[in-house]
BAFI-398667 format. One record per residue (C-alpha): residue number from 0; residue in three letters; chain; x, y, z. Coordinates in Angstrom, 2 decimals, m for minus. Layout:
! residues N
site num:NUM | residuo:Ala | cadena:A | x:X | y:Y | z:Z
...
//
This chain:
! residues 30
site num:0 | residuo:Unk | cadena:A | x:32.55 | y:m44.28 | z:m2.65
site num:1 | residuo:Unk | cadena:A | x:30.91 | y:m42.83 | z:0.28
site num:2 | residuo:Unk | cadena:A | x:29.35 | y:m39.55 | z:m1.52
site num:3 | residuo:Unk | cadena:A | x:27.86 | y:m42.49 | z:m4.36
site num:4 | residuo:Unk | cadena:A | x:26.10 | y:m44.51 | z:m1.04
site num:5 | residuo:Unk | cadena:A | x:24.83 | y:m41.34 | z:0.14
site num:6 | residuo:Unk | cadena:A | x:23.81 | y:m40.04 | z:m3.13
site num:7 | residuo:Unk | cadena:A | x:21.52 | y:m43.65 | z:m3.92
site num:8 | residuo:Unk | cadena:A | x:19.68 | y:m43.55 | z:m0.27
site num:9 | residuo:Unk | cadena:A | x:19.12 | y:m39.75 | z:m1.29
site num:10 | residuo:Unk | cadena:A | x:17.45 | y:m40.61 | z:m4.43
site num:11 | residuo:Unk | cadena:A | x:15.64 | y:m43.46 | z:m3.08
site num:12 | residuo:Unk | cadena:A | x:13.97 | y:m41.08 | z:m0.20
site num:13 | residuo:Unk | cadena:A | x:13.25 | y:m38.80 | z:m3.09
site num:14 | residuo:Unk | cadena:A | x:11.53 | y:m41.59 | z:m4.55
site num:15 | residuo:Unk | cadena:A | x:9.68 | y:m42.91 | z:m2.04
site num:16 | residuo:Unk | cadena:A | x:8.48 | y:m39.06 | z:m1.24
site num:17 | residuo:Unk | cadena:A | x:7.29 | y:m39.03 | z:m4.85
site num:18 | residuo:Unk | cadena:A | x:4.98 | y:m41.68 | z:m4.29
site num:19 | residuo:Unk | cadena:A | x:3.68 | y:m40.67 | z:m1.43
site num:20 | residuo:Unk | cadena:A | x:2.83 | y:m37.56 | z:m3.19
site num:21 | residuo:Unk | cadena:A | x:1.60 | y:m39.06 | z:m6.46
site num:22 | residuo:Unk | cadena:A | x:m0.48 | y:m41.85 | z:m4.13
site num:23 | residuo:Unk | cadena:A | x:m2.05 | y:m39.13 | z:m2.39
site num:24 | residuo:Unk | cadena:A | x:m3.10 | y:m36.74 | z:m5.87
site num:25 | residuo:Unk | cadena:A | x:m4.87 | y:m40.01 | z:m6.99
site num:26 | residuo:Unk | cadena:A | x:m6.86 | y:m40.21 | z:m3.62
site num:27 | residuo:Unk | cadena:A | x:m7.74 | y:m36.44 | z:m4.03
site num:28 | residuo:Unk | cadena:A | x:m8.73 | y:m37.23 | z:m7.60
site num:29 | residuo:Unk | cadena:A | x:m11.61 | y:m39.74 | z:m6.30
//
């Protein structure tokens, strides 16, 4: 149970680093 919570708030900073990464290609971009 514990290794499952830690795994979803691991993929959900993953996520959110994605973004920030894919937000800040599309700024380059322009």
């Amino acid at each position: 149970m514990k290794h499952k919570l830690v795994y979803a708030l691991w993929q959900v900073e993953n996520f959110s680093s994605m973004n920030k990464l894919s937000l800040n290609k599309k700024h380059k971009n322009i």
